[in-house]
C-alpha positions as CSV (number, residue, x, y, z in Angstrom):
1,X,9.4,74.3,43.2
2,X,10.1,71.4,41.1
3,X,11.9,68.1,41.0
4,X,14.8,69.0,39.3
5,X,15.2,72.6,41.2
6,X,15.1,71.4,44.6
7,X,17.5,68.7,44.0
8,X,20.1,70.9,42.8
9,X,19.5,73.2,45.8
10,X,19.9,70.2,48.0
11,X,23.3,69.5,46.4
12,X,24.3,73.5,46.6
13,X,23.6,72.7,50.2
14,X,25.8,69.8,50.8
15,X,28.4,71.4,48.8
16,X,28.0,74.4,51.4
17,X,27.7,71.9,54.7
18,X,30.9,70.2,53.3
19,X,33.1,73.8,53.3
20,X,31.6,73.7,56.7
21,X,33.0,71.0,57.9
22,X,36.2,71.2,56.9
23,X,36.7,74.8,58.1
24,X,35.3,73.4,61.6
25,X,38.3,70.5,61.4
26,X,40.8,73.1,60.7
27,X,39.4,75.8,63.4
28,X,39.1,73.0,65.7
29,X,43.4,72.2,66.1
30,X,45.9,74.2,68.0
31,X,49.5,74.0,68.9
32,X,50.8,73.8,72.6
33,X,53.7,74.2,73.8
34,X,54.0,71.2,76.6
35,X,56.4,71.6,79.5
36,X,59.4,69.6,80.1
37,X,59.5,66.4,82.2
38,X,62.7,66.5,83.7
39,X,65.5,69.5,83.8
40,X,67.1,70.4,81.4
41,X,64.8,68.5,78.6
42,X,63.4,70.8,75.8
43,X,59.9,71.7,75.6
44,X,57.5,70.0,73.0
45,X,54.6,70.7,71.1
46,X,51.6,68.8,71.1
47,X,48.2,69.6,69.0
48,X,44.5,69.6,70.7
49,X,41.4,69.6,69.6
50,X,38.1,71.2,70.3
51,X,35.6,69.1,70.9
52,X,32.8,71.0,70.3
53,X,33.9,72.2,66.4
54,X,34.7,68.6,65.9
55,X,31.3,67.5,66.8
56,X,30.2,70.2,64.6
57,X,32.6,68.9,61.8
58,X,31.0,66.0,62.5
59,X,27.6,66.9,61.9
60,X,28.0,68.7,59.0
61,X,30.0,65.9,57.3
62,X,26.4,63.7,58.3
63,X,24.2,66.3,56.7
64,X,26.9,66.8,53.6
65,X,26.7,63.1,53.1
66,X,22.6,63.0,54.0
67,X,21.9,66.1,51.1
68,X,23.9,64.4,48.4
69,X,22.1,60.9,48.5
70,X,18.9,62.6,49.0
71,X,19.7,65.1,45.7
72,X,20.7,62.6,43.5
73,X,18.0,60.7,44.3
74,X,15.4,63.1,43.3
75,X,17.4,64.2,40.6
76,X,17.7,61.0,39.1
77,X,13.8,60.5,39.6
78,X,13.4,64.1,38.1
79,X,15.5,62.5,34.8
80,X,13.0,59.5,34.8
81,X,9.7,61.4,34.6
82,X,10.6,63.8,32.1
């Protein structure tokens, strides 16, 4: 595979690990309803997370950012030699 090729694959795959991570943040919220305090107070809503879909958010954010560096990198060394 050369240079150039495996450069743009490695940005086609931070592109992907970056859809990734922001479909894990939005799959990782929910709404709750949260009980009164004291009578006759209205109920509220409050958002949670889960943890483990932000940690994965997380990750793939790290190996988004990781991919791109590394592409352009070799891209731009793929530029140089040719």
């Amino acid at each position: 595979m050369t240079r150039r090729r495996r450069a743009i694959v490695e940005l086609a795959l931070a592109v992907v690990a970056a859809v990734g991570c922001v479909v894990a943040w939005l799959q990782s919220r929910s709404v709750v309803e949260v009980a009164p305090i004291a009578d006759g107070e209205p109920t509220t809503r409050s958002v949670t997370y889960y943890a483990p879909l932000l940690v994965l958010a997380l990750v793939l954010a790290t190996l988004a950012g990781v991919l791109v560096v590394v592409g352009v990198a070799r891209l731009q060394r793929a530029r140089r030699r040719s």
